[in-house]
Biopython code that builds the backbone (N, CA, C, O; Angstrom):
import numpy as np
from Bio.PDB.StructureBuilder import StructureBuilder

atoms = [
    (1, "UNK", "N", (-15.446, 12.454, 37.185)),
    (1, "UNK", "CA", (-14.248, 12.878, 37.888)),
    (1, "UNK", "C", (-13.299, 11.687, 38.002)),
    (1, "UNK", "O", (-13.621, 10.574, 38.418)),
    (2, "UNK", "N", (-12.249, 12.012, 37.637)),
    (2, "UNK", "CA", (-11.375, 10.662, 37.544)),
    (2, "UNK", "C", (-10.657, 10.921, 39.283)),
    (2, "UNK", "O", (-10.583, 11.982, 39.903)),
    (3, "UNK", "N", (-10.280, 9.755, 39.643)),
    (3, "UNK", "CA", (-9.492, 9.310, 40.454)),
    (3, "UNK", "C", (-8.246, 9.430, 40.813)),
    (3, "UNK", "O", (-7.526, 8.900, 39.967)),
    (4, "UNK", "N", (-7.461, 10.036, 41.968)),
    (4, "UNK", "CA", (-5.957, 10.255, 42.056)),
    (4, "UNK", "C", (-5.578, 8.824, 41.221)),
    (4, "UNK", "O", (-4.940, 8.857, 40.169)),
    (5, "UNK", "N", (-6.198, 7.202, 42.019)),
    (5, "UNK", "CA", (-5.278, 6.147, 41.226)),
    (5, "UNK", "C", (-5.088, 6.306, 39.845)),
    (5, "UNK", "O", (-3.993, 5.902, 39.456)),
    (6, "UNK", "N", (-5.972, 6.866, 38.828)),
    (6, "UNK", "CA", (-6.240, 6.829, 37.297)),
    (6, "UNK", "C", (-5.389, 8.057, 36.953)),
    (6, "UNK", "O", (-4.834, 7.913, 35.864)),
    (7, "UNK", "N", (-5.145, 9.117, 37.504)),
    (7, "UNK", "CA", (-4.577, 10.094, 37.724)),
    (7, "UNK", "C", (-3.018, 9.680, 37.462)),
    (7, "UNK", "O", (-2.321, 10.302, 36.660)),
    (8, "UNK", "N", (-2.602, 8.706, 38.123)),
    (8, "UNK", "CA", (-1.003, 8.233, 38.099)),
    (8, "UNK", "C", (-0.656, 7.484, 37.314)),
    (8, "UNK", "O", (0.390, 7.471, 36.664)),
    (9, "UNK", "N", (-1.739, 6.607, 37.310)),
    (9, "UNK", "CA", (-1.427, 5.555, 35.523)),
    (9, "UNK", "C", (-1.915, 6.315, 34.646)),
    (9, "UNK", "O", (-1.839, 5.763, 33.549)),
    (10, "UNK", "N", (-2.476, 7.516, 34.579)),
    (10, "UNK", "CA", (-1.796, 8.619, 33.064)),
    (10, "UNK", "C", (-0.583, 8.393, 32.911)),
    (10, "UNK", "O", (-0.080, 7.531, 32.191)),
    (11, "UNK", "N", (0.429, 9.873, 34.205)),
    (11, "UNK", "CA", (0.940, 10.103, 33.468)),
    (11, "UNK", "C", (2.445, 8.930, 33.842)),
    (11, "UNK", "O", (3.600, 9.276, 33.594)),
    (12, "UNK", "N", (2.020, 7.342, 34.558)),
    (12, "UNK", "CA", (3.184, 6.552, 34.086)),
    (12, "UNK", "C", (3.122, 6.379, 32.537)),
    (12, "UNK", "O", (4.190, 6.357, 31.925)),
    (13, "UNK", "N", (2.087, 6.268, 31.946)),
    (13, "UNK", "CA", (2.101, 6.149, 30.704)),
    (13, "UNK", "C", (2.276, 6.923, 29.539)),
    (13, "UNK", "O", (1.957, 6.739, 28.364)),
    (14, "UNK", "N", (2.824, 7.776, 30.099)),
    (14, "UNK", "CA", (2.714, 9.567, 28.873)),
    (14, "UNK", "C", (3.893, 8.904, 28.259)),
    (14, "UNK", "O", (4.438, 8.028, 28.930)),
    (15, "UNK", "N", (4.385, 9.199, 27.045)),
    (15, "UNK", "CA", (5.635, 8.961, 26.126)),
    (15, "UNK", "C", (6.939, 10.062, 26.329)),
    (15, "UNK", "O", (8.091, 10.112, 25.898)),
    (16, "UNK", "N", (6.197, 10.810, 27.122)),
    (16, "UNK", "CA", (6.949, 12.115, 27.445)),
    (16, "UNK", "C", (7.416, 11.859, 29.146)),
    (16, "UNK", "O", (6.673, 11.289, 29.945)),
    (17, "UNK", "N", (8.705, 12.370, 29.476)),
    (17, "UNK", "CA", (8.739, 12.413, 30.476)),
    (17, "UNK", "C", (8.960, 13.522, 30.921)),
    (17, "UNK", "O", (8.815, 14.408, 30.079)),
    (18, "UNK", "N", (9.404, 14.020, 32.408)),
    (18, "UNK", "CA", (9.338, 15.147, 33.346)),
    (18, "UNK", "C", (10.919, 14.597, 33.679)),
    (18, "UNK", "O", (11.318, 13.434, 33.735)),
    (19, "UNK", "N", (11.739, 15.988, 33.895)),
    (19, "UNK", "CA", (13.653, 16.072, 34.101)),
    (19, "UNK", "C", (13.412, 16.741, 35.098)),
    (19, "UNK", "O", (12.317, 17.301, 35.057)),
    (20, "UNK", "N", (14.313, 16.992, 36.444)),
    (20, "UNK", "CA", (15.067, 17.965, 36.924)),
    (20, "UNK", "C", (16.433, 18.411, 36.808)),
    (20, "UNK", "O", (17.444, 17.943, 37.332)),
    (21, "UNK", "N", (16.305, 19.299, 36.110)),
    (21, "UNK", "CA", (17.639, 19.622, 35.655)),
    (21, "UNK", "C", (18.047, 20.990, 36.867)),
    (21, "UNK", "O", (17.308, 21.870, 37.306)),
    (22, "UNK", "N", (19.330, 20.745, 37.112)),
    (22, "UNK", "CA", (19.808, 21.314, 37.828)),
    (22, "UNK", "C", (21.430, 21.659, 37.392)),
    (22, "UNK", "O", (22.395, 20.935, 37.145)),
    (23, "UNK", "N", (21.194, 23.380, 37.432)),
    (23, "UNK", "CA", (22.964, 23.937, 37.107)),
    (23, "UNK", "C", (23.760, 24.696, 38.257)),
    (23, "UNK", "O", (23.370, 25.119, 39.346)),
    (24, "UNK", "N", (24.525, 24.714, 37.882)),
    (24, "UNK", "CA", (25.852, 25.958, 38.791)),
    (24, "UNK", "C", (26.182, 26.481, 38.037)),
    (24, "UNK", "O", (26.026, 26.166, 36.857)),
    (25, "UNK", "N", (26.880, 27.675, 38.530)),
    (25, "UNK", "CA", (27.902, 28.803, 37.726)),
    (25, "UNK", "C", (29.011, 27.973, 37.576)),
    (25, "UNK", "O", (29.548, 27.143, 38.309)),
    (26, "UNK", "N", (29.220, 28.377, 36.493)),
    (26, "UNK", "CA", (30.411, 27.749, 35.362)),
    (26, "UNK", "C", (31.750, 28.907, 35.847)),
    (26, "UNK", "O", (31.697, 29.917, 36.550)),
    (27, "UNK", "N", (33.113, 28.134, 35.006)),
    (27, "UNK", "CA", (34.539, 28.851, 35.442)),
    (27, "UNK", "C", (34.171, 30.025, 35.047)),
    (27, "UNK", "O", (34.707, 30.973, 35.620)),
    (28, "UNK", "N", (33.181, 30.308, 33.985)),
    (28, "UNK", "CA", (33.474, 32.149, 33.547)),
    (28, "UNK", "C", (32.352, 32.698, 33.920)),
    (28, "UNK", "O", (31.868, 33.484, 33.105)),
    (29, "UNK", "N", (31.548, 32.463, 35.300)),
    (29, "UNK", "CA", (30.677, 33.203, 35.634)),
    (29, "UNK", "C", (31.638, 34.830, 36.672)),
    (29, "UNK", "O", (32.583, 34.544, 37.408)),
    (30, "UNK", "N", (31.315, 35.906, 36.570)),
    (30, "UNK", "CA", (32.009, 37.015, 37.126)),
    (30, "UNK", "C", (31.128, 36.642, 38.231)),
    (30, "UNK", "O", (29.901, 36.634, 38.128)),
    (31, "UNK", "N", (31.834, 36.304, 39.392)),
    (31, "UNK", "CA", (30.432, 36.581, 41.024)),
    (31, "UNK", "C", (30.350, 38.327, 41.063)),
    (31, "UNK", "O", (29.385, 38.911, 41.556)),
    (32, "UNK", "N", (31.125, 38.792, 40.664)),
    (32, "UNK", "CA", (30.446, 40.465, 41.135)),
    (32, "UNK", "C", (29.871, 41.178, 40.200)),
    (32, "UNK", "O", (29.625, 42.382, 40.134)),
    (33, "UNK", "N", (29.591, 39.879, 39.136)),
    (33, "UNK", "CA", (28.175, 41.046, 38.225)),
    (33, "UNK", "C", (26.828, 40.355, 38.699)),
    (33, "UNK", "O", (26.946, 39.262, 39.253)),
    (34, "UNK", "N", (25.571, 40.882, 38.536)),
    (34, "UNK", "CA", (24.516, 40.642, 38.482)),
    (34, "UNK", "C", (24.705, 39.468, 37.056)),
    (34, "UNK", "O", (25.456, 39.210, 36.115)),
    (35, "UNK", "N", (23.458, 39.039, 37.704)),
    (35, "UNK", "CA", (22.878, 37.621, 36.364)),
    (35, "UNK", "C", (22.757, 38.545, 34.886)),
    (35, "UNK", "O", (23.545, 38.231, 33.995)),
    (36, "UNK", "N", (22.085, 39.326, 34.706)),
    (36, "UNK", "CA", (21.505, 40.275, 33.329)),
    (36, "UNK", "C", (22.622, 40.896, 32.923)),
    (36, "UNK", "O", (22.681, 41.296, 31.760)),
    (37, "UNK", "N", (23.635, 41.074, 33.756)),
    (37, "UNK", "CA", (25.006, 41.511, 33.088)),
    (37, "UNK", "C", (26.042, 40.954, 32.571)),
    (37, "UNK", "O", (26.975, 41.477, 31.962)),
    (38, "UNK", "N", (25.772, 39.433, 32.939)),
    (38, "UNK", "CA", (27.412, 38.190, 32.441)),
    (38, "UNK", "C", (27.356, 38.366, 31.341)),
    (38, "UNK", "O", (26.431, 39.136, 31.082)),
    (39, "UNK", "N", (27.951, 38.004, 30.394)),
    (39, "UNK", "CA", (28.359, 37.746, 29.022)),
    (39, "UNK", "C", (26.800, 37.034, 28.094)),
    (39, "UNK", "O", (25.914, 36.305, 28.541)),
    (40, "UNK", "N", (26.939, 37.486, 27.007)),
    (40, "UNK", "CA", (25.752, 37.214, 26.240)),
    (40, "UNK", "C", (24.430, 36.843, 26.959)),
    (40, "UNK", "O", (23.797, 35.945, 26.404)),
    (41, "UNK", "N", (23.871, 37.382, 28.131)),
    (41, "UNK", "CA", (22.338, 37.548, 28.538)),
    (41, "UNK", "C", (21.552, 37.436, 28.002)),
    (41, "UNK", "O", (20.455, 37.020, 28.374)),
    (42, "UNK", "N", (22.086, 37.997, 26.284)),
    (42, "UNK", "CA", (20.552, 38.477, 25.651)),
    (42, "UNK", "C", (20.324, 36.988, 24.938)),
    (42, "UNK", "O", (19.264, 36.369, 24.850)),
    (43, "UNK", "N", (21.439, 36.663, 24.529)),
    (43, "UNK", "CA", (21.294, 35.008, 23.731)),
    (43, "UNK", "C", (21.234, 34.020, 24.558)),
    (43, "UNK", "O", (21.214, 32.897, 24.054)),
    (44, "UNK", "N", (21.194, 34.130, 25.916)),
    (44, "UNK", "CA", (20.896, 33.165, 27.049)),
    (44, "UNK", "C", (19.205, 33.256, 27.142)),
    (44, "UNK", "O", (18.386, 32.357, 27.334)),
    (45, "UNK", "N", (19.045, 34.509, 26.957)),
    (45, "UNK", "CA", (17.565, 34.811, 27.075)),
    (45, "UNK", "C", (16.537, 34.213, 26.191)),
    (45, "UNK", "O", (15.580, 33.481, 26.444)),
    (46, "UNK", "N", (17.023, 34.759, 24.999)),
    (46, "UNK", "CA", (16.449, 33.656, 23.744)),
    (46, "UNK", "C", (16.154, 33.001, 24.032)),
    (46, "UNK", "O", (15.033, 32.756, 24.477)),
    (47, "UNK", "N", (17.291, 32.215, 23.878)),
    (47, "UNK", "CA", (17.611, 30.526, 24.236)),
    (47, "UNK", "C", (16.171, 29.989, 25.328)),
    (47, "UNK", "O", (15.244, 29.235, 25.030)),
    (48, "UNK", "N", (16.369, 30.511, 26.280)),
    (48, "UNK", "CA", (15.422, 30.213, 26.889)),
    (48, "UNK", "C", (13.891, 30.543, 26.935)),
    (48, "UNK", "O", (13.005, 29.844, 27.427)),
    (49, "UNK", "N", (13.794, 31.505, 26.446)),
    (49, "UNK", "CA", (12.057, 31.902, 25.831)),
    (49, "UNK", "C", (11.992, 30.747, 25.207)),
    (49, "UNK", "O", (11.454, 29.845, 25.850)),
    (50, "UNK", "N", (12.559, 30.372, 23.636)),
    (50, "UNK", "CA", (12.516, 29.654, 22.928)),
    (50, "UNK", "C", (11.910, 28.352, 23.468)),
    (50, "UNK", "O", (10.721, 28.034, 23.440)),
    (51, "UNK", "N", (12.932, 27.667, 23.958)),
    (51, "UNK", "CA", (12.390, 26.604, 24.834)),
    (51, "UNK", "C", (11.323, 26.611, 25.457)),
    (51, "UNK", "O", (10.433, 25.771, 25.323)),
    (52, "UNK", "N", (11.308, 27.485, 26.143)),
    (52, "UNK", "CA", (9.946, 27.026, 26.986)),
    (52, "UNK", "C", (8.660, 27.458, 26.381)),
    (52, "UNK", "O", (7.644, 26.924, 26.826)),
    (53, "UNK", "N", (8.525, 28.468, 25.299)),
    (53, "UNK", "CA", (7.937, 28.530, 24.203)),
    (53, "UNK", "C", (7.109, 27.291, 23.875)),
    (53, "UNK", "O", (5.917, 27.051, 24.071)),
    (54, "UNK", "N", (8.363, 26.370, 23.160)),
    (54, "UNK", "CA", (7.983, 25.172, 23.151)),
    (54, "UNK", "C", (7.491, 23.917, 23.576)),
    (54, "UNK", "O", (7.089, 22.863, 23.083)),
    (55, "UNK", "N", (7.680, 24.446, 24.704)),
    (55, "UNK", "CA", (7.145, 23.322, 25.515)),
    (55, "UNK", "C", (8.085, 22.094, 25.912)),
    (55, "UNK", "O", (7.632, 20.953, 25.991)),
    (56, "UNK", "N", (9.134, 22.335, 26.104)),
    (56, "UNK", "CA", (10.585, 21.738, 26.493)),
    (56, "UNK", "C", (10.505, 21.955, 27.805)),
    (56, "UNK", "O", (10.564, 20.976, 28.550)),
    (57, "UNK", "N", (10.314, 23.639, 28.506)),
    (57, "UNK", "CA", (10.822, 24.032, 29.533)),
    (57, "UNK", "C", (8.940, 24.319, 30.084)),
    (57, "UNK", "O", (8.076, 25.028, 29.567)),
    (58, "UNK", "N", (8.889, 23.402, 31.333)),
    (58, "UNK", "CA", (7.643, 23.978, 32.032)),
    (58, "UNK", "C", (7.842, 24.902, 33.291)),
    (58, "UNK", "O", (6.921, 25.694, 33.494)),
    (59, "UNK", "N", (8.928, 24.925, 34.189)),
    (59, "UNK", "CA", (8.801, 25.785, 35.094)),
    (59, "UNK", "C", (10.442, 25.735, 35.014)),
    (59, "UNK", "O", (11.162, 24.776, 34.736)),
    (60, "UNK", "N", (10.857, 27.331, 35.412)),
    (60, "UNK", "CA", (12.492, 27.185, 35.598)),
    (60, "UNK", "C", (12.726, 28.773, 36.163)),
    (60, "UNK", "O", (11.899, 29.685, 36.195)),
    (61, "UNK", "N", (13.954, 28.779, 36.539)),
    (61, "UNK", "CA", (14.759, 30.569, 37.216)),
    (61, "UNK", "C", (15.919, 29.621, 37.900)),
    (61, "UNK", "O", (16.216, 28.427, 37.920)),
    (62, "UNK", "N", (16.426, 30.939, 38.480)),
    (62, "UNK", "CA", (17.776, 30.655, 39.396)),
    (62, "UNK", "C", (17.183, 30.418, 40.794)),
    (62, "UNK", "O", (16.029, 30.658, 41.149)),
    (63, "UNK", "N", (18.084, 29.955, 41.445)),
    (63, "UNK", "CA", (17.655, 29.489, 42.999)),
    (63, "UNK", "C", (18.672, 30.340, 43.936)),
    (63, "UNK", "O", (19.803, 30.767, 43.701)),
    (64, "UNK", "N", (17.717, 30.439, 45.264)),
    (64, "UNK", "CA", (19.069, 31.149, 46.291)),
    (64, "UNK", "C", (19.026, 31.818, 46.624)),
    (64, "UNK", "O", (17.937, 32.309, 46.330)),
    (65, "UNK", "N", (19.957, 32.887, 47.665)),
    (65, "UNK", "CA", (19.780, 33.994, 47.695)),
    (65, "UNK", "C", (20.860, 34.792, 47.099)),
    (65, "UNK", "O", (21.327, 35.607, 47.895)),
    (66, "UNK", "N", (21.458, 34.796, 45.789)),
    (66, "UNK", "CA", (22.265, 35.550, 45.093)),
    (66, "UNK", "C", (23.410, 35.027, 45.380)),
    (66, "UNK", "O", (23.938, 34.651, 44.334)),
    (67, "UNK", "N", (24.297, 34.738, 46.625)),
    (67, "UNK", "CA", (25.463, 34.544, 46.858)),
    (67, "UNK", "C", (26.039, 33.898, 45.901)),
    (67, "UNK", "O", (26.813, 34.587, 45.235)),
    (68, "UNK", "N", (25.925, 32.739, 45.576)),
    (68, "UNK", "CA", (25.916, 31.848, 44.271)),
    (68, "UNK", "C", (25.098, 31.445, 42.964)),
    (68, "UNK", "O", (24.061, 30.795, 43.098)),
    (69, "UNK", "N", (25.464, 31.750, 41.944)),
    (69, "UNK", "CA", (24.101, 31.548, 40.470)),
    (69, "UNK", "C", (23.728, 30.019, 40.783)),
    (69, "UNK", "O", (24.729, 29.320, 40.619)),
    (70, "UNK", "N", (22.987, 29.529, 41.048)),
    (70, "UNK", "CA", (22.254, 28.105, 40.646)),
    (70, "UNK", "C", (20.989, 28.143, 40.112)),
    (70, "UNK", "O", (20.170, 28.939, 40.572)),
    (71, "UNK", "N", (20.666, 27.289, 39.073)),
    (71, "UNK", "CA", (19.346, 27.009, 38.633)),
    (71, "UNK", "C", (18.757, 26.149, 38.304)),
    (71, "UNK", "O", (19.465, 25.220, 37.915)),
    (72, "UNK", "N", (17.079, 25.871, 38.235)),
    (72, "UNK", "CA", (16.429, 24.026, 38.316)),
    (72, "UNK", "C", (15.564, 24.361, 36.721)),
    (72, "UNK", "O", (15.085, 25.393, 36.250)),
    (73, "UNK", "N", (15.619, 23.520, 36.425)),
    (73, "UNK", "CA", (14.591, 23.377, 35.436)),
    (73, "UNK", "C", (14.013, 22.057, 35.468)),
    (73, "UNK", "O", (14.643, 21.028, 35.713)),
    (74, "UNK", "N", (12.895, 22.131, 35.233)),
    (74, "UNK", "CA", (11.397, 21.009, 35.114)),
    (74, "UNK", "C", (11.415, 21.156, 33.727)),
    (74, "UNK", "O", (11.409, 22.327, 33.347)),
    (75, "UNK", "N", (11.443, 19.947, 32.518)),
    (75, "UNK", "CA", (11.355, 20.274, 31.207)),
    (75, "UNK", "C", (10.664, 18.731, 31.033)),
    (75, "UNK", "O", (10.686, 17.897, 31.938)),
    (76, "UNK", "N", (10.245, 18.579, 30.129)),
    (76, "UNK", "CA", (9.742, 17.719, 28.992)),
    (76, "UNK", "C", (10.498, 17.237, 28.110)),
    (76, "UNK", "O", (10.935, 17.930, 27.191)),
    (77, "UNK", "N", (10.829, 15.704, 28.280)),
    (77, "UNK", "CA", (11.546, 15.144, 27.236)),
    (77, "UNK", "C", (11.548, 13.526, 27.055)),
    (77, "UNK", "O", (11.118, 12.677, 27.835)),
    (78, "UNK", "N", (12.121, 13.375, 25.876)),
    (78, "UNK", "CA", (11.972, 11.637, 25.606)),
    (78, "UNK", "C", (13.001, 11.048, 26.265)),
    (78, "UNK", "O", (12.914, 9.905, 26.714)),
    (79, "UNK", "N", (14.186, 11.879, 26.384)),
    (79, "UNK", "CA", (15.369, 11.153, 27.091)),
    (79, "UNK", "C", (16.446, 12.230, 28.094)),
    (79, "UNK", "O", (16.563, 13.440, 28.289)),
    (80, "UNK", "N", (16.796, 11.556, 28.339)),
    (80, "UNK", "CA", (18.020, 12.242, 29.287)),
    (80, "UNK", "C", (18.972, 13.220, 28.701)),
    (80, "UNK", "O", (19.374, 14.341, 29.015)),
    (81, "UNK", "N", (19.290, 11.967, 27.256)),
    (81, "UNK", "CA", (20.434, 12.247, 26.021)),
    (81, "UNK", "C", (19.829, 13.292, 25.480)),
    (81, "UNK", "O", (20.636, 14.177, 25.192)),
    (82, "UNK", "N", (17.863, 13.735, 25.028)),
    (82, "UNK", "CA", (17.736, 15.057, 24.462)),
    (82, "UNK", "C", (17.870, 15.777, 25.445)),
    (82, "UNK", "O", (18.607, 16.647, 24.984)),
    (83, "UNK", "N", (17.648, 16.105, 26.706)),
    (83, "UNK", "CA", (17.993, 17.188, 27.955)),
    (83, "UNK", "C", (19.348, 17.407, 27.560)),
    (83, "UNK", "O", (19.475, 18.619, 27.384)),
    (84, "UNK", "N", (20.705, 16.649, 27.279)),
    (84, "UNK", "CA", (22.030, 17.127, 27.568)),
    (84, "UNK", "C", (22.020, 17.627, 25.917)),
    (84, "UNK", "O", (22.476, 18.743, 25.669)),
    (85, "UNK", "N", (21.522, 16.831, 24.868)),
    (85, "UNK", "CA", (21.899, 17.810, 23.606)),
    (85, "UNK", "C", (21.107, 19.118, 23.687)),
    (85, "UNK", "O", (21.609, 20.162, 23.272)),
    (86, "UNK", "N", (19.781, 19.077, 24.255)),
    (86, "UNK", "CA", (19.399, 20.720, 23.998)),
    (86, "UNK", "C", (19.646, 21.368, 24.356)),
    (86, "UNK", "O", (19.888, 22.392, 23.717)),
    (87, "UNK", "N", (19.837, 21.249, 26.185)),
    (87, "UNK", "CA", (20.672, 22.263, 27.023)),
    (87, "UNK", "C", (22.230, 22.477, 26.471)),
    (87, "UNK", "O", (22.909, 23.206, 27.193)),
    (88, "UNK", "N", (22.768, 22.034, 25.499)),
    (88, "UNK", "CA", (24.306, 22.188, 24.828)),
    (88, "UNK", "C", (24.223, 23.112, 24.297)),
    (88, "UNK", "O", (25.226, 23.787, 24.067)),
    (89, "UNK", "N", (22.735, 23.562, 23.822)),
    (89, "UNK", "CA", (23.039, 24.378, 22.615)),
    (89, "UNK", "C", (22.555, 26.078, 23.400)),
    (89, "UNK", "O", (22.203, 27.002, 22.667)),
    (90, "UNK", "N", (22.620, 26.233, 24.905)),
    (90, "UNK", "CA", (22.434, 27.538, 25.133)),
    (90, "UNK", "C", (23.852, 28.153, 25.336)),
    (90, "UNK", "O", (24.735, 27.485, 25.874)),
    (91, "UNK", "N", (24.039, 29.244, 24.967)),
    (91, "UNK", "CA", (25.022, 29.953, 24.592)),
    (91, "UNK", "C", (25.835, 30.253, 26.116)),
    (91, "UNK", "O", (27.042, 30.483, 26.047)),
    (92, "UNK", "N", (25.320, 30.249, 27.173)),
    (92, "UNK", "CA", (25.618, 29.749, 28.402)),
    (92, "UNK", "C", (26.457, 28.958, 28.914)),
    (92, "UNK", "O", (27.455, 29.190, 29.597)),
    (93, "UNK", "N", (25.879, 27.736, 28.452)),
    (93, "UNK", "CA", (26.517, 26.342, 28.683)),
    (93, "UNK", "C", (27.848, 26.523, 27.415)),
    (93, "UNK", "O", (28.951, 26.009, 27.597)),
    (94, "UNK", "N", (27.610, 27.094, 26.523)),
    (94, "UNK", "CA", (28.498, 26.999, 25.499)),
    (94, "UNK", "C", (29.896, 28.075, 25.959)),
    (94, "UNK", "O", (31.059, 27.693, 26.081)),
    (95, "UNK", "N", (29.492, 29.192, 26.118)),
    (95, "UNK", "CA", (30.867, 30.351, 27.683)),
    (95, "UNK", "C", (31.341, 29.704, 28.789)),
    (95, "UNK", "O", (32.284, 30.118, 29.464)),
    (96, "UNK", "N", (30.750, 28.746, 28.991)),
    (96, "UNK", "CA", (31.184, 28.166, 30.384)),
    (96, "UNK", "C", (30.470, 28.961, 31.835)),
    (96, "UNK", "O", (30.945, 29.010, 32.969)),
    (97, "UNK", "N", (29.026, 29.603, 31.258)),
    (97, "UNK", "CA", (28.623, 30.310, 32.924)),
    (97, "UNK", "C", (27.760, 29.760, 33.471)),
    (97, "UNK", "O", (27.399, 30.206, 34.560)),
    (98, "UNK", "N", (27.147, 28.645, 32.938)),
    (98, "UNK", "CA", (26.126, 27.562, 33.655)),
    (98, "UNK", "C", (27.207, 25.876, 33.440)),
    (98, "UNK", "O", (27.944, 25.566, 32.504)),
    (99, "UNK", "N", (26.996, 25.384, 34.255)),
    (99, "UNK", "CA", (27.525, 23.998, 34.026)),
    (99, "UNK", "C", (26.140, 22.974, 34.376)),
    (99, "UNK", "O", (25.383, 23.074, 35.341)),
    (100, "UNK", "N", (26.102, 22.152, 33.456)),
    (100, "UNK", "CA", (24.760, 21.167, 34.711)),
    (100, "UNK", "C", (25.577, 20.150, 35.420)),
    (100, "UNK", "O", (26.575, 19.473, 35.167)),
    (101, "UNK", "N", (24.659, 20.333, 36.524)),
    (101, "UNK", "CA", (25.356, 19.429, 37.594)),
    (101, "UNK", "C", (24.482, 17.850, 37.706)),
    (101, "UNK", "O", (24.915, 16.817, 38.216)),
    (102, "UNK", "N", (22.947, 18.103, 36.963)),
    (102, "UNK", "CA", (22.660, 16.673, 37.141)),
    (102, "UNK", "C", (21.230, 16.518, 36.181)),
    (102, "UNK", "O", (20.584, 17.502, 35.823)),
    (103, "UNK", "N", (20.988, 15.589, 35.953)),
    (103, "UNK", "CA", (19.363, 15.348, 35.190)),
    (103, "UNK", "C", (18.919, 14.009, 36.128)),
    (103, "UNK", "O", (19.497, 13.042, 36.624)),
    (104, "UNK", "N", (17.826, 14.431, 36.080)),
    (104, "UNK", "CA", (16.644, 13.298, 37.233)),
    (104, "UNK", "C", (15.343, 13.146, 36.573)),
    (104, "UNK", "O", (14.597, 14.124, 36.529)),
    (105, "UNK", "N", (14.954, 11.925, 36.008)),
    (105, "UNK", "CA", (13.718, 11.280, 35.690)),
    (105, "UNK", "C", (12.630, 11.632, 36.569)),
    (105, "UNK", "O", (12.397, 10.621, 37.232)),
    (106, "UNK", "N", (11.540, 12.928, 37.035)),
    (106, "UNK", "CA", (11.070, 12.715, 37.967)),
    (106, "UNK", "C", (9.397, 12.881, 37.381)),
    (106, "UNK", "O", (8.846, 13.588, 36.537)),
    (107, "UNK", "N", (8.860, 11.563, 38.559)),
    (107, "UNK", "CA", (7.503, 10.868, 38.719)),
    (107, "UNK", "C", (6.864, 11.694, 39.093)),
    (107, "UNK", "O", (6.685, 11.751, 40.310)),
    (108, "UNK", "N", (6.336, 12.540, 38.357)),
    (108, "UNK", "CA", (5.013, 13.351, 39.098)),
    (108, "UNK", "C", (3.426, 12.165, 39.393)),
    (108, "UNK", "O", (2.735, 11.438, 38.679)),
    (109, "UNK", "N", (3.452, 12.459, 40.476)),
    (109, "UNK", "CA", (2.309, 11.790, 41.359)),
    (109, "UNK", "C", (0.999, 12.899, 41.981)),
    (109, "UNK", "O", (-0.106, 12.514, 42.365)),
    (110, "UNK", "N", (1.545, 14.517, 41.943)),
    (110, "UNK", "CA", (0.491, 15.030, 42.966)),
    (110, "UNK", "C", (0.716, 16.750, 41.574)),
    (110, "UNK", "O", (1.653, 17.533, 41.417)),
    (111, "UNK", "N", (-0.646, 16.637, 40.897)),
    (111, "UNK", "CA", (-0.498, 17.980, 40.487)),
    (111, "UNK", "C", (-1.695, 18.842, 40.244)),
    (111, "UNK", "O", (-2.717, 18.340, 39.777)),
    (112, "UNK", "N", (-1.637, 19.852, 40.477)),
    (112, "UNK", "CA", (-2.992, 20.831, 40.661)),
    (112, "UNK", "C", (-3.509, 21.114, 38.964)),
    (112, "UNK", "O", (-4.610, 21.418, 38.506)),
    (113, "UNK", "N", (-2.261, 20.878, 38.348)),
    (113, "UNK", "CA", (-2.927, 21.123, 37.077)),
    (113, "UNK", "C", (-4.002, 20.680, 36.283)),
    (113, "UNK", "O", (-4.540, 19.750, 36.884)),
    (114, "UNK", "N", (-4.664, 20.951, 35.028)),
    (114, "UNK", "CA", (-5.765, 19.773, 34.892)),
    (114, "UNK", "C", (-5.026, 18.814, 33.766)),
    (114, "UNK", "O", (-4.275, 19.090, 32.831)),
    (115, "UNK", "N", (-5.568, 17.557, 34.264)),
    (115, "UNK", "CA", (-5.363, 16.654, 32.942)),
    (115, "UNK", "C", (-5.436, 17.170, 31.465)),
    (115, "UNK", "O", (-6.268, 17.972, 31.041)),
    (116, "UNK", "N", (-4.362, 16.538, 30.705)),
    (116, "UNK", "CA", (-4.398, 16.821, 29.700)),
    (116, "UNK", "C", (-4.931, 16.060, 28.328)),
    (116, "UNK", "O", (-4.860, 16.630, 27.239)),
]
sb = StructureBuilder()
sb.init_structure("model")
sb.init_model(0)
sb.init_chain("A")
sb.init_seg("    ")
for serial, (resi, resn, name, xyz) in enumerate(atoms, 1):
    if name == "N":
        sb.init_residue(resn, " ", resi, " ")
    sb.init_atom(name, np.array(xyz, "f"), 0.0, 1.0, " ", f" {name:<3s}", serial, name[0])
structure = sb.get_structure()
């Protein structure tokens, strides 16, 4: 059984890191449609299976209670710079109905999952 300490010098050492990515509704989000109804849904949808498919995207949705679209994503990546080119390419970000508002390097220290 390994050790929480051995546990953390994993994953400082993984080549991969952990993002929080965090968006808002963009100028062409409609506030009085539902999310599944804005403009191209279905290629937002893709987009995002795809990814997390891959193993880019580990946990993600919208946040809130409806009043406003916001959403977090936890993804996997080598850099900051691949988070802003991949997230460029969802058709979303490309309409203007998600904007990101920020990317964060974050240190996972405490996780139920098992080592990998």
């Amino acid at each position: 059984m390994r050790t929480r300490s051995v546990r953390i010098a994993l994953y400082r050492h993984r080549p991969v890191a952990y993002y929080v990515v965090i968006f808002d509704q963009g100028p062409a989000w409609i506030e009085s449609m539902p999310m599944r109804e804005q403009q191209d849904w279905a290629g937002h949808a893709t987009f995002m299976n795809a990814i997390t498919q891959d193993g880019f995207v580990v946990l993600g949705g919208p946040i809130g209670d409806g009043t406003r679209h916001g959403a977090r994503l936890i993804v996997r990546s080598d850099s900051e710079q691949d988070v802003r080119d991949r997230m460029a390419e969802d058709p979303w970000a490309q309409l203007g109905l998600l904007v990101m508002e920020s990317i964060e390097e974050w240190e996972v220290l405490l996780s139920s999952e098992p080592d990998d």
